[in-house]
N, C-alpha and C positions, 0 to 999 in steps of 0.2 A: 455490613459484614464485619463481624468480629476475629480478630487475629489471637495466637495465640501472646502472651503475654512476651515483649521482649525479642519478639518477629524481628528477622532482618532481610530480606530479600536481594542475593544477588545476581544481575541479569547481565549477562554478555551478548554484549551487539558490535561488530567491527566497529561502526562509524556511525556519528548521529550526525548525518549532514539532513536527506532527508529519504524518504522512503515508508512504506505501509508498515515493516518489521520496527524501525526504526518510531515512527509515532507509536505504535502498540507498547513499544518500551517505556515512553513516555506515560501513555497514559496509565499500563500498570504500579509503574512507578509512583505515581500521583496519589494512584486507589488504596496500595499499601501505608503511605503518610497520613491517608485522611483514617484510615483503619488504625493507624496509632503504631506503626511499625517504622521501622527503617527501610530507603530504597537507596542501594547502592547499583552503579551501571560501572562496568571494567568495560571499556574500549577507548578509541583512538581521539574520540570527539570528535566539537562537529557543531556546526551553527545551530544545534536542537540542542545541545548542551543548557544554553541560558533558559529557555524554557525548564528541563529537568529542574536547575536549580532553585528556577523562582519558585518549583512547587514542592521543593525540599527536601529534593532527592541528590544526592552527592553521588560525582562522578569519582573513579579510578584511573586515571588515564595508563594506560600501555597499551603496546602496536600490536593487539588483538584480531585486527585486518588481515595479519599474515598467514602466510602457507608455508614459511621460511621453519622445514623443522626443529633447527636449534630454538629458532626465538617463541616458536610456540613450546618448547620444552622452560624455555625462560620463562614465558606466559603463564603456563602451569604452576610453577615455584612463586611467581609473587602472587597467583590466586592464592594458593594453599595460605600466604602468609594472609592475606587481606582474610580471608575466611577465617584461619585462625584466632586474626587483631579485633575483627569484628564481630567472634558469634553469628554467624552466617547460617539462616536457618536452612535455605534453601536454594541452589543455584539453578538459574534459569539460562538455557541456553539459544540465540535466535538465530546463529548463522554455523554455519559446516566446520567451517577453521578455526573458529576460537570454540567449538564445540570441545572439540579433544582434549585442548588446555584446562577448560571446565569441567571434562568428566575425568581426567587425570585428579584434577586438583579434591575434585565433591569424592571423587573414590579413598583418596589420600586422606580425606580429613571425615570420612562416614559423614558426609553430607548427601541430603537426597538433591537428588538432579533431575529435572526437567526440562525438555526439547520443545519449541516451537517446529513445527515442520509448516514453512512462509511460503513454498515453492514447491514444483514438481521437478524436481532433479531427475537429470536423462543419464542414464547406466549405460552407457554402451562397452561397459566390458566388467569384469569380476570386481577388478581395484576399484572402478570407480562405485559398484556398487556396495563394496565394504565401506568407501567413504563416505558416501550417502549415510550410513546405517549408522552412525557413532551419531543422531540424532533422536536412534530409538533403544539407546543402549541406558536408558536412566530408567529410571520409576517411573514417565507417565511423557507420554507421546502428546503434544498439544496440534490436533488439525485445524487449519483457518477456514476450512471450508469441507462437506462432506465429499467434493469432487478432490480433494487433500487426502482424505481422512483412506478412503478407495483406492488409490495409488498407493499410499503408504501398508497397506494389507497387504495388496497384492504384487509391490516391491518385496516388500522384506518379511512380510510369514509372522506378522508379529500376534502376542494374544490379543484379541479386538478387545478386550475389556482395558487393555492398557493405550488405547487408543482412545483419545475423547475431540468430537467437536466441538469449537469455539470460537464462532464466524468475529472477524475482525470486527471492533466497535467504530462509528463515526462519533467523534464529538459535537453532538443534538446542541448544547449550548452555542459554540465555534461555529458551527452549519445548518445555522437558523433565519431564513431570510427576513426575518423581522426586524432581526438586530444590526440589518447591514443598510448603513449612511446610503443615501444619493452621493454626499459630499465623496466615501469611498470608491463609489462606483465613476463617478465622473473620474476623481485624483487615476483610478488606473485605466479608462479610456483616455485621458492625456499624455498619461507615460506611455502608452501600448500605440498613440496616432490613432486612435480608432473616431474616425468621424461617427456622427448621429443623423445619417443618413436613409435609413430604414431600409437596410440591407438585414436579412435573418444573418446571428449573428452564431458561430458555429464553435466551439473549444474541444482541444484535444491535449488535456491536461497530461503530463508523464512526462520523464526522463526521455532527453533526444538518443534515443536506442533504437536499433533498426528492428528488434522486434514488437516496437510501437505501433508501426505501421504507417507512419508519416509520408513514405515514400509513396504508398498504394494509393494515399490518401490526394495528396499531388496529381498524382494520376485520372482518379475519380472527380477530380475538379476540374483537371483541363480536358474531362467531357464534359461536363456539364457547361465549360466556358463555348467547346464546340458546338454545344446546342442552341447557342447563343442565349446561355443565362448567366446574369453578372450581378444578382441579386442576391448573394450571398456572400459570407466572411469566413474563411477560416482561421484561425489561429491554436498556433503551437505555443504551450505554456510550458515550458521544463526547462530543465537546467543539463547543460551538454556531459558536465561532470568529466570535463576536458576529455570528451570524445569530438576533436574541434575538425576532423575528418569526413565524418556524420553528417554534422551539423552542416561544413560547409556542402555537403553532397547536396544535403537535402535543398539549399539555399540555390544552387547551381543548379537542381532539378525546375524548382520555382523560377526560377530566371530564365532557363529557356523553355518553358510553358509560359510564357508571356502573364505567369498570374502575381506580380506583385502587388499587385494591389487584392488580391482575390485568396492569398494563402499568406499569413507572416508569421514568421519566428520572432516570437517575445520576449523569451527568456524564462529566468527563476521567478516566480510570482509569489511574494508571500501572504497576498491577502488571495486565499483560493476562497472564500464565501462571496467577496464582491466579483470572483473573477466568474464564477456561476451564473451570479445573476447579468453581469455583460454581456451575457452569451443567450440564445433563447432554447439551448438546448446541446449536449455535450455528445461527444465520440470516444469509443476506447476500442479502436480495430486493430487488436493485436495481433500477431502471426502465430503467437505463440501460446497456449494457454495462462491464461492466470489465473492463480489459486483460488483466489479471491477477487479482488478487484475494486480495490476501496475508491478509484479513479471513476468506478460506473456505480458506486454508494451515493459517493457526498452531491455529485448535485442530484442525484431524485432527492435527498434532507431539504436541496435547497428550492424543492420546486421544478425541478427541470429534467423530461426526458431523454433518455439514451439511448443512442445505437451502439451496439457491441458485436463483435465478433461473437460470431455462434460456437462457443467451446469454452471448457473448462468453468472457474467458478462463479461466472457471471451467468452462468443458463442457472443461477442457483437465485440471483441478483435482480437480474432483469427480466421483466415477465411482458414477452413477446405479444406488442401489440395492445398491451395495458400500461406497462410505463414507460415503456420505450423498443426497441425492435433490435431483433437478431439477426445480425446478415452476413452470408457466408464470407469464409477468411480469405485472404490475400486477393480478394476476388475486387477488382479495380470496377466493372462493368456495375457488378453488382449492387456497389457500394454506392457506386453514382447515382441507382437510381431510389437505392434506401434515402440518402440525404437530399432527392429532388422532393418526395413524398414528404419526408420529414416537412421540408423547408413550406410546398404547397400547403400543409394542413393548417397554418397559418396560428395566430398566437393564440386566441378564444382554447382551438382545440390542444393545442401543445399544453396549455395553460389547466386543461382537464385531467391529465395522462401528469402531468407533473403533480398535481394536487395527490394523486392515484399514489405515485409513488413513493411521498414524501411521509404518507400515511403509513407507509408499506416499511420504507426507511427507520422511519420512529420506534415503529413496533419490534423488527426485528434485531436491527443495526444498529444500537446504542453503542455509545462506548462503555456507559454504566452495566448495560448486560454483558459485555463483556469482559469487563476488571470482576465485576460481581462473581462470574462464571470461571474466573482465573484465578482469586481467589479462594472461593469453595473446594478448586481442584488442590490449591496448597494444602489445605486442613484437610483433605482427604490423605493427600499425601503423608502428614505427619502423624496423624491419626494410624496409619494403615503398618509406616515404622517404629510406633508407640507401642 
């Protein structure tokens, strides 16, 4: 992908700790360097910071996280300067609140502006859905998924031609089970206590949020325990993100369901390719819809089928009964007996359904079609204010 000569890319994201918006940053960022431009990020940072840099994208730090209207009016004023100090061809916006700072500043200095829409934001009154809408108030609306892209129409009344999808990319290199060590797989079965006991081994990658589904998921195990089956693992792989209320509920729920040995909290994991493969098959039963669902992408990359909550951008992701199964929400019953089947169909056939997937992963889910697809829409973009 060719850039225009002298390209500078700037992208606002509150906080680069970790998150789907937050890699997407990353990797655009990346796309634009290897394309010969500049990739600058204004926000608060964040232990994804040292990745941006080693790929030679330079951070801006200010407290872009905020709702605080003075400091986003401050927000604003040192964009407009960084924009000005830099030749800023383009600002790119991925979250609500430094959105405003961004289109204040891109409007201030006739920069075009572009919106990630990462999420289905809930309106339940006028302000809130004016707030919402300062994400489609630039030159080109970015959807992570067409279950995105249909909300955001039918929200905000916008012209669909300024509306484009562009399903979140997995990094295929990162999320390639070829390239992941025994040696790595063992190092985080040590740290996680996980014996090699041949128990089916179960991961429920994501932030410890209650709209995870962690709690339901508790629940759906201590039926399965009441059924007397003890042949399975589940583990929680996130980071509390000092929601340490949460977390300890969810721990207090496992505790008295007698399942500690049957359900554990691990924590932040940062090798997610070997934490796939420890697992013989991954969960994202969310309450809540996700956009996307890059959580129910990377292990089909890696080989491994999914059970999902049936809604939102995962009915887009996972294909019911070929790489993994859709099973109703918050529905504890139900859940139990999705992951008794799963667990029954044993590795031969998971091991069919995962190949199924990973094909399916590659083809559509790159990160390269996605930077590729991100930048064509910039040259569209400068192209269309030329």
């Amino acid at each position: 992908m060719s850039l225009p000569p002298d390209f500078t890319l700037l992208q606002v994201v509150p906080e680069l700790e970790t998150g789907g918006a937050e890699q997407s940053t990353i990797d655009v960022a990346q796309a634009v360097v290897r394309a010969g431009g500049t990739a600058l990020v204004a926000t608060r940072g964040g232990r994804m910071t040292a990745r941006l840099e080693a790929d030679g994208g330079r951070m801006a730090q200010m407290p872009v996280q905020t709702k605080n209207p003075l400091v986003m009016l401050g927000n604003a004023a040192r964009l407009v300067a960084l924009i000005r100090q830099e030749k800023v061809s383009i600002v790119h916006a991925r979250s609500r609140a430094p959105a405003f700072s961004a289109l204040w500043a891109a409007h201030a200095t006739g920069t075009p502006f572009v919106a990630t829409y990462h999420g289905v934001y809930k309106a339940r009154s006028g302000l809130k859905r004016w707030y919402n809408a300062v994400m489609t108030r630039g030159d080109l609306v970015i959807a992570n998924s067409e279950y995105t892209r249909d909300h955001v129409l039918a929200e905000h009344h916008v012209d669909p031609a300024k509306v484009v999808t562009i399903p979140r990319g997995v990094d295929l290199d990162r999320f390639d089970p070829g390239f992941v060590t025994a040696n790595r797989i063992d190092d985080l079965r040590h740290a996680w206590g996980v014996g090699a006991d041949g128990r089916t081994r179960i991961l429920l990658a994501g932030r410890l949020t209650r709209i995870k589904g962690h709690l339901m998921i508790v629940e759906a195990a201590r039926r399965l325990v009441a059924q007397g089956r003890r042949d399975f693992q589940i583990l929680f792989a996130g980071d509390d993100q000092g929601r340490t209320g949460y977390a300890a509920e969810v721990q207090a729920a496992i505790d008295a369901a007698g399942l500690d040995d049957v359900v554990k909290i691990v924590g932040h994991c940062d090798d997610m390719p070997a934490a796939y493969l420890l697992a013989d098959f991954a969960i994202l039963p969310t309450s809540v819809p996700e956009s996307f669902g890059r959580a129910a992408v990377e292990p089909q990359a890696m080989g491994r089928p999914v059970i999902a909550s049936d809604h939102g951008g995962v009915t887009e992701t996972v294909v019911n009964e070929v790489t993994g199964w859709l099973a109703p929400v918050d529905d504890a019953e139900a859940w139990a007996a999705a992951l008794a089947r799963a667990i029954d169909l044993g590795p031969g056939k998971r091991a069919d359904m995962g190949e199924i997937g990973r094909n399916r992963a590659r083809q559509l889910y790159s990160a390269d079609a996605m930077c590729a697809a991100t930048l064509a829409a910039y040259e569209h973009i400068l192209e269309a204010r030329a």
